[in-house]
KEKOL-573015 format. One line per field, with one value per residue (C-alpha): residue in one letter; x, y, z. Coordinates in pm, whole numbers, padded with zeros to 5 digits. Example, Ala and Ser with C-alpha at 12.3 -4.5 7.8 and 13.67 -1.06 7.14 Angstrom:
rest <- A, S
c1 <- 01230, 01367
c2 <- -00450, -00106
c3 <- 00780, 00714
// end
This chain:
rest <- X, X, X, X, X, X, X, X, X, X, X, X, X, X, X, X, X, X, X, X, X, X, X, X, X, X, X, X, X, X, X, X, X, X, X, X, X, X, X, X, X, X, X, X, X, X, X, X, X, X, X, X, X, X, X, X, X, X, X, X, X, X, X, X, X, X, X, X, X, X, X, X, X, X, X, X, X, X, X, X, X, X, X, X, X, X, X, X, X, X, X, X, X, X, X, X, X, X, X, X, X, X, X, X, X, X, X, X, X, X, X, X, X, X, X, X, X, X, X, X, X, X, X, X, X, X, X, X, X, X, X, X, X, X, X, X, X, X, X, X, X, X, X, X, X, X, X, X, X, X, X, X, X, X, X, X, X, X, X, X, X, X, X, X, X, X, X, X, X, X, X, X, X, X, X, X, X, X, X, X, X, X, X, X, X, X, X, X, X, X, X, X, X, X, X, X, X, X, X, X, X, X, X, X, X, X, X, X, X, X, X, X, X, X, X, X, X, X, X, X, X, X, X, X, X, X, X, X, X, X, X, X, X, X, X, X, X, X, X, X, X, X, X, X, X, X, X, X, X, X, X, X, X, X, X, X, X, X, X, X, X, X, X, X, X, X, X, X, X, X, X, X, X, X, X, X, X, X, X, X, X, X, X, X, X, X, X, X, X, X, X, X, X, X, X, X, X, X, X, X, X, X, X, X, X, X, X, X, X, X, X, X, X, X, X, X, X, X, X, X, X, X, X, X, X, X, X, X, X, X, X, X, X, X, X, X, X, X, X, X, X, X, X, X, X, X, X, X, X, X, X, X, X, X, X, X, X, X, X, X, X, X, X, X, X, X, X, X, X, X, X, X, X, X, X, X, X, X, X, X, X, X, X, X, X, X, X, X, X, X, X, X, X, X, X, X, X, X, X, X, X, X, X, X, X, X, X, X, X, X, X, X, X, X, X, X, X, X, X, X, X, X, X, X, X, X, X, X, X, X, X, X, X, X, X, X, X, X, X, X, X, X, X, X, X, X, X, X, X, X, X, X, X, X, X, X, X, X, X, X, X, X, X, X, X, X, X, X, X, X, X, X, X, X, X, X, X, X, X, X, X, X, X, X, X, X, X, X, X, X, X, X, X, X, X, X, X, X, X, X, X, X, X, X, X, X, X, X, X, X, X, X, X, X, X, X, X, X, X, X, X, X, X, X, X, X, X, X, X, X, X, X, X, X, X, X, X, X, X, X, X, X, X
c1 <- 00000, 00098, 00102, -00042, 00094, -00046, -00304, -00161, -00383, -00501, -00579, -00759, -00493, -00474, -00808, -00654, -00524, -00862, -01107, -01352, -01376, -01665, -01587, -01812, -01788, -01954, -02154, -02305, -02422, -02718, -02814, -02964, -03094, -03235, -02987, -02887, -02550, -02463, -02347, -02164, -02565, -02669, -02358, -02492, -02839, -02757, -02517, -02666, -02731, -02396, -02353, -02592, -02417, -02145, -01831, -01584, -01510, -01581, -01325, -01495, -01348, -01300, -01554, -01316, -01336, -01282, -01425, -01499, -01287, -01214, -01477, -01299, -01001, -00881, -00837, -00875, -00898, -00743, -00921, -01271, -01554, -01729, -02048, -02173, -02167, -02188, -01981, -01710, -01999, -02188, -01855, -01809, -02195, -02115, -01847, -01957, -02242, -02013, -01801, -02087, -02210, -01871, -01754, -01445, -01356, -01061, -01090, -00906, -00578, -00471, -00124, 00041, -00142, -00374, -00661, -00547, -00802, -00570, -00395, -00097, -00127, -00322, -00035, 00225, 00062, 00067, 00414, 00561, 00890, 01176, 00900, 00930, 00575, 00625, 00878, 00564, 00490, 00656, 00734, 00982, 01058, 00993, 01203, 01200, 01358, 01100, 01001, 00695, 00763, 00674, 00970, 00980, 00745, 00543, 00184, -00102, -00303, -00626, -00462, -00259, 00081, 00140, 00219, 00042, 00168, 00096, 00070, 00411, 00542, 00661, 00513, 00331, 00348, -00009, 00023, -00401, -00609, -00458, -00683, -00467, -00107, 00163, 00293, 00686, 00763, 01117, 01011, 01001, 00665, 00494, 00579, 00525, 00175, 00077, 00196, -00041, -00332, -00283, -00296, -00585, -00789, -00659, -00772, -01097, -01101, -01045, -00901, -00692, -00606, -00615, -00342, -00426, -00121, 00094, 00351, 00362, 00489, 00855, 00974, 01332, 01548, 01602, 01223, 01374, 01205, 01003, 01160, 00752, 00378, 00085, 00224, 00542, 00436, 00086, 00140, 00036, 00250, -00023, 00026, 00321, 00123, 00211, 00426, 00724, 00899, 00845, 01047, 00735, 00613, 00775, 01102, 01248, 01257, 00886, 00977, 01111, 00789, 00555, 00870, 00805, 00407, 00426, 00525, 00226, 00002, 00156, 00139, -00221, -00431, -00670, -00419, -00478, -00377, -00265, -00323, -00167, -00293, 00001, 00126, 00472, 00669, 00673, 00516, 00845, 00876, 00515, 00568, 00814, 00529, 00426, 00563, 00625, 00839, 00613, 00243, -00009, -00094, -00096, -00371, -00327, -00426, -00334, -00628, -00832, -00693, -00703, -00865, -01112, -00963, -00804, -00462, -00464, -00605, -00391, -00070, -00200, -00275, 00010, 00259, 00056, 00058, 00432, 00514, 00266, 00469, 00780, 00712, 00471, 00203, -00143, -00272, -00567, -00769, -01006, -01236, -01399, -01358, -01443, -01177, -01251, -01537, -01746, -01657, -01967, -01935, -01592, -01622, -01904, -02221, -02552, -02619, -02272, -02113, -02335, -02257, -01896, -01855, -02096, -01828, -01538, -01673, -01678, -01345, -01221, -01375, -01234, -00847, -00625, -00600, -00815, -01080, -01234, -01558, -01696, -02042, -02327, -02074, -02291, -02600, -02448, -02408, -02323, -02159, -02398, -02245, -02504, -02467, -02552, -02187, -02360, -02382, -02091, -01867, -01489, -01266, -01070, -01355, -01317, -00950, -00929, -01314, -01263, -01462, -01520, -01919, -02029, -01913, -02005, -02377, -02553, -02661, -03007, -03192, -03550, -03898, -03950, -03852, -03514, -03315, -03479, -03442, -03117, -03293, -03530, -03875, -03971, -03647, -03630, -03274, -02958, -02608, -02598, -02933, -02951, -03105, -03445, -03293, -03220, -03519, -03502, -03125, -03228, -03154, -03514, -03590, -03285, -03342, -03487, -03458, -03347, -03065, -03002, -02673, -02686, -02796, -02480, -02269, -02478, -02398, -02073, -01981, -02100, -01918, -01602, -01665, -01755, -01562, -01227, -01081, -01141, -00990, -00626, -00362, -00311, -00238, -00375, -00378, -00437, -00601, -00550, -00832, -00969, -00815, -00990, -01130, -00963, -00970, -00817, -00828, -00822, -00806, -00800, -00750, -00966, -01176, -01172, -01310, -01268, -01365, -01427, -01400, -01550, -01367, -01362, -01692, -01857, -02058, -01821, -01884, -01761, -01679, -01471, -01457, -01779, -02099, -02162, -02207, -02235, -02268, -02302, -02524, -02766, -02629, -02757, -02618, -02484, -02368, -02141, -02086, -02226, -02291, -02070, -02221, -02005, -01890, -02010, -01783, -01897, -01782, -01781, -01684, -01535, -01490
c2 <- 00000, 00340, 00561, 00923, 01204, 01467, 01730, 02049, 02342, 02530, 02970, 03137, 03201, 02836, 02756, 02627, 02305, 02130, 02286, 02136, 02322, 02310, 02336, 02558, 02496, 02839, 02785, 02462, 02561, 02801, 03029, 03361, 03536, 03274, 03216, 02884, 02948, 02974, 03288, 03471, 03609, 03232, 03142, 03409, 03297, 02962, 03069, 02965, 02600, 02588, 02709, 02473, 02202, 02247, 02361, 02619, 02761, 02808, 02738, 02916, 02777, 03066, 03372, 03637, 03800, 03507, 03392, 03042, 02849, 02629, 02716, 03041, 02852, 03056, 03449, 03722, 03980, 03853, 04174, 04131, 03946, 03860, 03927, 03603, 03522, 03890, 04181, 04302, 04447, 04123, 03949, 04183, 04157, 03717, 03744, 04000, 03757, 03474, 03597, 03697, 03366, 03246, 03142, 03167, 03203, 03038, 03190, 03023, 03151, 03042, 03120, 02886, 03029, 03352, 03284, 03410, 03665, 03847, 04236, 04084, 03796, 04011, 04252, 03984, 03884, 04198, 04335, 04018, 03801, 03934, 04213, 04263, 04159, 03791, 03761, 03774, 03418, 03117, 03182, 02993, 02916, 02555, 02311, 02188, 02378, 02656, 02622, 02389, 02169, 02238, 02382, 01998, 01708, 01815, 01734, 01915, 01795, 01812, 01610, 01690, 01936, 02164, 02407, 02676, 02835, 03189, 03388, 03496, 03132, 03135, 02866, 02948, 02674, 02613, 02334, 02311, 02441, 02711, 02963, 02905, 03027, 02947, 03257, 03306, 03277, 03386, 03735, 03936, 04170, 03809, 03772, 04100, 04133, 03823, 03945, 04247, 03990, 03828, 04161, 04290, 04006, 04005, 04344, 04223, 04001, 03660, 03378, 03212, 03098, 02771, 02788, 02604, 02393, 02448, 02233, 02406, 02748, 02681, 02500, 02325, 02523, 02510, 02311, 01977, 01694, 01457, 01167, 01012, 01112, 01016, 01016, 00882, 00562, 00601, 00674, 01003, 01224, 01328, 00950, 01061, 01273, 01161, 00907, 01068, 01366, 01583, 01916, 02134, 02056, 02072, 02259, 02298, 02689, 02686, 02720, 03010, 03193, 03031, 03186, 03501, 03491, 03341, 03675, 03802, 03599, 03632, 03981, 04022, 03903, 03614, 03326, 03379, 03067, 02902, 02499, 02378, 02173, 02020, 01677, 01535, 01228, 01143, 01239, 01392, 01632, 01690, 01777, 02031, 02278, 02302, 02446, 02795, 02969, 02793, 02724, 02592, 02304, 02072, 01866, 01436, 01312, 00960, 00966, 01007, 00744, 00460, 00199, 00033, -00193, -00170, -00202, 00069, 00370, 00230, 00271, 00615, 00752, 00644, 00777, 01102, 01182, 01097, 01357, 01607, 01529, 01641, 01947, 02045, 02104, 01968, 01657, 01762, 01484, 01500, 01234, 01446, 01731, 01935, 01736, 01366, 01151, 01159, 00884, 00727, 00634, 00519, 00282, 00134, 00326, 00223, 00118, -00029, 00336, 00504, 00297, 00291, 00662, 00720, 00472, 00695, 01051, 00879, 00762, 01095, 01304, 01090, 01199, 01496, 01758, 01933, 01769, 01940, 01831, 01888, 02008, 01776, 01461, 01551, 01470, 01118, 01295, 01060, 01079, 01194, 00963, 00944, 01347, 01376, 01515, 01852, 01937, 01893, 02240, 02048, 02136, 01817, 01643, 01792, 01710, 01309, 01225, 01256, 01501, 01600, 01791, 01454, 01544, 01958, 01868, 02202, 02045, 01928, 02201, 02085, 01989, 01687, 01788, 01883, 02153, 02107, 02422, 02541, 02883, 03101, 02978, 02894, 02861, 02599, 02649, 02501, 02475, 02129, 01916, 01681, 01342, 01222, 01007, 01335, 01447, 01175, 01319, 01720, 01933, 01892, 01554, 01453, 01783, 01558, 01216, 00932, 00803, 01019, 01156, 01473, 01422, 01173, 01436, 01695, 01474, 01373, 01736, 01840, 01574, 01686, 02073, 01940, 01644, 01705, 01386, 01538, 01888, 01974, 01785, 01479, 01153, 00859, 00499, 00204, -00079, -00463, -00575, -00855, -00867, -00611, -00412, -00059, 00099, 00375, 00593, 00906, 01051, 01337, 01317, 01067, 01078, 00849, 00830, 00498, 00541, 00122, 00086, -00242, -00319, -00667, -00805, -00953, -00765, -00779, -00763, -00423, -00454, -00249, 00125, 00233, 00392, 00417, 00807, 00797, 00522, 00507, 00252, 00111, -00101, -00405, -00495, -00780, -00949, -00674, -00525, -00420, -00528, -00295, -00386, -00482, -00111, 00083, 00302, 00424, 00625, 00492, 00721, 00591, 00819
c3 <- 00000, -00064, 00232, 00195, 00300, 00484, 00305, 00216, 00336, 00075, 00037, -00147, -00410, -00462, -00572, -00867, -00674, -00623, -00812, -01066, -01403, -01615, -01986, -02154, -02544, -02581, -02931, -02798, -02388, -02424, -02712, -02572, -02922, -03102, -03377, -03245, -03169, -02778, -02660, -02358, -02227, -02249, -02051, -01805, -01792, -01700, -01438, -01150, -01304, -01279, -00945, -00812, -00984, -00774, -00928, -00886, -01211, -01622, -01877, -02193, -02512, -02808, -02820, -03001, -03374, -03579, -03918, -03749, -04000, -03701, -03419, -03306, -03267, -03527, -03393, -03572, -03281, -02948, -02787, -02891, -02870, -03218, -03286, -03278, -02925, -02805, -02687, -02443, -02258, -02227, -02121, -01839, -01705, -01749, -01549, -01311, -01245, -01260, -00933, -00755, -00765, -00612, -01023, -01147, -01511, -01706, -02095, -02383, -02535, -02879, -02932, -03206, -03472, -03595, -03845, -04153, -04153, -03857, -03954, -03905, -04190, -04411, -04376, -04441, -04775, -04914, -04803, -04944, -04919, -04694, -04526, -04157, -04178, -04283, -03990, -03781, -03966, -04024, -04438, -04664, -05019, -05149, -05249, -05616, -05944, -05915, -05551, -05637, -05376, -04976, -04763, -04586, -04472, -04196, -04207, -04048, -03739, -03940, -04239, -04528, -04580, -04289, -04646, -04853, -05138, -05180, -05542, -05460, -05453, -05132, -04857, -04486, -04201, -04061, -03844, -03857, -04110, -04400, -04221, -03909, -04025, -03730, -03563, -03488, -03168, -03185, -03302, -03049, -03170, -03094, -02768, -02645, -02795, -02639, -02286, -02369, -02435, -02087, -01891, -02128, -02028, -01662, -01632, -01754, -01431, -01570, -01345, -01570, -01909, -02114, -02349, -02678, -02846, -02579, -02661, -03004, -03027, -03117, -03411, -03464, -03610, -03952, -03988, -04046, -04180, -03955, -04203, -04271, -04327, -04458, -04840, -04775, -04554, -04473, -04131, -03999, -03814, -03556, -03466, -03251, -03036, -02693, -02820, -02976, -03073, -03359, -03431, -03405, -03073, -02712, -02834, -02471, -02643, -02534, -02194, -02195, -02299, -01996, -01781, -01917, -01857, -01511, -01323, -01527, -01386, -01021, -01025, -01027, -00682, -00640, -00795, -01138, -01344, -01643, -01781, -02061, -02364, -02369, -02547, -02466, -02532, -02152, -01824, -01714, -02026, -01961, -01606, -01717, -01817, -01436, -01152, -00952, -01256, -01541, -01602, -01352, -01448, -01795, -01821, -01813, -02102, -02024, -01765, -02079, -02268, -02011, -02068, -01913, -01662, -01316, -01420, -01712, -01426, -01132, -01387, -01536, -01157, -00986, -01271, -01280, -00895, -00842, -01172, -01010, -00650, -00802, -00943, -00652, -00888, -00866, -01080, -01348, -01433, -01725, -01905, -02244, -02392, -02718, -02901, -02803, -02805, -02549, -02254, -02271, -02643, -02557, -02243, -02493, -02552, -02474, -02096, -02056, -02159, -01927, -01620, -01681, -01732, -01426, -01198, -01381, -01272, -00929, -00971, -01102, -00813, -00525, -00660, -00553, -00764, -01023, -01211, -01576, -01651, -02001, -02015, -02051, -01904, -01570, -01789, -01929, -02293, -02563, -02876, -03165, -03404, -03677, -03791, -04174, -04331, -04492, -04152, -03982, -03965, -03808, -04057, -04002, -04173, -04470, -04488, -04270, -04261, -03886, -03716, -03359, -03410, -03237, -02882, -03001, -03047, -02794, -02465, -02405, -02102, -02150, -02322, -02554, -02873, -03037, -02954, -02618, -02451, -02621, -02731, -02569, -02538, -02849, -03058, -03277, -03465, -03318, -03485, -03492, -03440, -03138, -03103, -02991, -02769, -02551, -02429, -02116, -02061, -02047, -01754, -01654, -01692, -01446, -01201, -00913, -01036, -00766, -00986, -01261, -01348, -01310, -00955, -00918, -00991, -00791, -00493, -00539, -00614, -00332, -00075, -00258, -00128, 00170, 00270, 00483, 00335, -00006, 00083, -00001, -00213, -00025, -00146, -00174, -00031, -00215, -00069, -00125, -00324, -00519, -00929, -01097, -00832, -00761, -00385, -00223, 00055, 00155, 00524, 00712, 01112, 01220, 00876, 00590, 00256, 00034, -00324, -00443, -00877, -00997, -01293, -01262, -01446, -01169, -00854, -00582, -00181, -00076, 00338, 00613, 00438, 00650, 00566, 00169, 00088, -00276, -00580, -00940, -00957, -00650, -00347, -00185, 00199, 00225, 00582, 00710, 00330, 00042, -00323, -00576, -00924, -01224, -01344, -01099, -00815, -00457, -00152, 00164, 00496, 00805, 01106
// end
């Protein structure tokens, strides 16, 4: 067993360390003016859903100027909001709101790359090769007799050459879409205007930042081939992600930027913060993005990608808490997001999905550390995988025949037909259509509702506000168990909580961890125990 250590007291400045953070994917939450696209006043109207829910602060994903070539993720106007979802005005009444409702707000930064749609890249075309204007960019000449031929082999995320030609027959690097050319972060006009986005935004009152593409800001120099892609050998590049180096992502050059930011950050009051969207060949170069002269925190993606059995999330937890110990940062565990399918389509859809991603919010809520939760997991959301192709907007699609719409699909609020609630009363248009199936998984339906899932996570978001066991950054203990069962505790004096996984594929007799305080699925007694269902997770308290 693994002894834990004693919990760290936390201040108010650290709210960062254990707090849950709802993702808001702000086109897809709650549409305030009928267009069916959600919007910063939706956000605010629903505020005190989200309050009652039980967690301690919004990550927003993209609301600036942007021509939505890749859902905002491609900026046009770091200092705006565009019209679409609203105006600076209505982002200061949401998050005026939002604080006086005890909310916090984390607001996304996308740094890597403008859209092309940006002054700066507009300015770049015209001016032309050699300008000061291109150095803002990441331009070359091609290879080839007449420059026909891309500057090297990289291949972009969403599929294809990282490479567009321009009338001028020079090449820009656009590690995503063409609409998304890669900024050069060794100029120093970049990195100064960037430091001016975090304090405009800071003085705006947000809490903290998510910084998109992390990992990718600074490329090798000299942009030397990867050696393979998709043309080449047929295996993609992206393939690496996680798994390998590549010499445009997690230069240790990067580093030096999040140094720069951090006494940014520190110099305003209330712990403002930074996370990373970070992807690195190991949990140790990963770990490198946190810590007191860096970034906050990097989010684990391995927690993501385990698999479902006990062995895969003992391996992925213990690996992530002793890289978290080292660097004195907190863990951040997350399970979906606006990128990857839904959970429940990926422990197995259906009622098996459901139960298994109810056990897993369980299992993710008992840690230490920070937990993200994307909105509509607390509803039991599924993966809309049947979306008719005119109607999907992911630019990837268009380029792999992957697309991510099915986990973007706007969040079911109430009433029994489709967009249920998304709109004011009324409103029929959303973005994206949503299922029939939804209307038993709305807001309303589960508001109330012995069993549902969003009262599962009402509960067991509350116990983790409340629970002194839960409180702080200790660590955990694991207990001996049966195969395929994961238990742990955690303690605080003379109080203990034991979060119980069943993993195993059999119900299993639960006994000795106390009085059960919350489960994912129902418990029977048994002699001096309990019955823990095949995939389900509970907490039991012992004083």
């Amino acid at each position: 067993m693994t002894s834990a250590p004693t919990p760290a007291p936390l201040t108010t400045d650290d709210w960062w360390r254990s707090a849950v953070v709802y993702q808001i994917y702000v086109r897809s939450f709650a549409d305030a003016n009928s267009d069916g696209v959600g919007d910063l006043q939706g956000i605010r109207g629903r505020l005190p859903y989200l309050r009652d829910l039980g967690v301690d602060a919004l990550w927003l994903t993209p609301f600036y100027t942007s021509p939505q070539v890749d859902a905002g993720y491609d900026v046009a106007d770091y200092r705006d909001v565009d019209p679409l979802f609203g105006s600076l005005a209505d982002f200061d009444e949401m998050i005026t709101d939002a604080h006086a409702l005890g909310l916090r707000i984390i607001v996304d930064l996308v740094p890597n790359h403008t859209s092309s749609a940006h002054p700066w890249f507009t300015a770049a075309l015209a001016a032309g090769p050699g300008s000061p204007e291109r150095e803002r960019y990441l331009f070359a000449d091609g290879k080839g007799e007449q420059g026909e031929l891309p500057p090297n082999d990289w291949e972009s995320i969403f599929g294809g050459p990282a490479w567009t030609r321009v009338v001028d027959g020079q090449w820009y690097l656009h590690l995503f879409d063409p609409a998304q050319p890669d900024l050069n972060w060794r100029h120093p006009e970049v990195r100064a205007e960037f430091e001016d986005v975090l304090r405009f935004w800071l003085d705006r009152g947000v809490d903290g930042f998510r910084i998109d593409v992390a990992h990718g800001m600074i490329k090798a120099e000299g942009l030397p081939d990867v050696g393979f892609n998709s043309m080449t050998t047929g295996q993609r590049q992206s393939e690496l992600l996680g798994k390998g180096r590549l010499p445009y992502f997690d230069q240790d050059e990067v580093h030096d930027i999040y140094r720069a930011w951090r006494p940014i950050l520190d110099s305003y009051p209330g712990g403002r913060m930074a996370v990373a969207e970070a992807w690195a060949e190991t949990p140790q170069r990963l770990a490198r993005y946190i810590g007191p002269d860096e970034l906050h925190q990097a989010f684990s993606f391995d927690f993501l990608d385990a698999t479902w059995s006990a062995d895969s999330f003992r391996k992925v937890i213990d690996t992530a808490l002793a890289e978290s110990t080292i660097v004195g940062a907190p863990t951040t565990w997350v399970l979906s997001n606006h990128d990857r399918q839904r959970h429940v389509t990926r422990y197995g859809d259906g009622d098996v999905g459901l139960r298994r991603a109810r056990a897993a919010a369980l299992l993710m809520l008992a840690l230490p550390g920070c937990a993200y939760v994307y909105q509509g997991e607390e509803l039991g959301l599924p993966e809309v995988l049947d979306l008719p192709d005119e109607l999907r907007q992911d630019p990837a699609f268009r380029r792999t025949g992957e697309s991510r719409d099915g986990c973007r699909v706007p969040i079911p609020w109430s009433g029994e037909l489709a967009p249920y609630g998304f709109g004011p009363d009324g409103s029929e248009l959303s973005w994206l259509p949503a299922p029939a199936t939804w209307r038993a998984l709305s807001v309303a339906a589960q508001t109330g509702t012995p069993g549902s899932t969003l009262e599962l996570y009402r509960a067991a978001l509350r116990i983790r506000g409340e629970h002194p066991a839960l409180a702080g950054l200790g660590g955990i203990t694991w207990m001996e168990t049966e195969p395929g069962v994961l238990a742990f505790r955690r303690a605080a004096g003379d109080t203990e909580l034991t979060c119980v996984v069943n993993l195993s594929g059999a119900d299993v007799t639960v006994a000795g961890h106390g009085r059960p305080l919350v489960a994912s699925a129902d418990l029977t007694e048994r002699g001096d125990g309990h019955v823990l269902p095949v995939d389900s997770a509970a907490w039991f308290e012992r004083r």
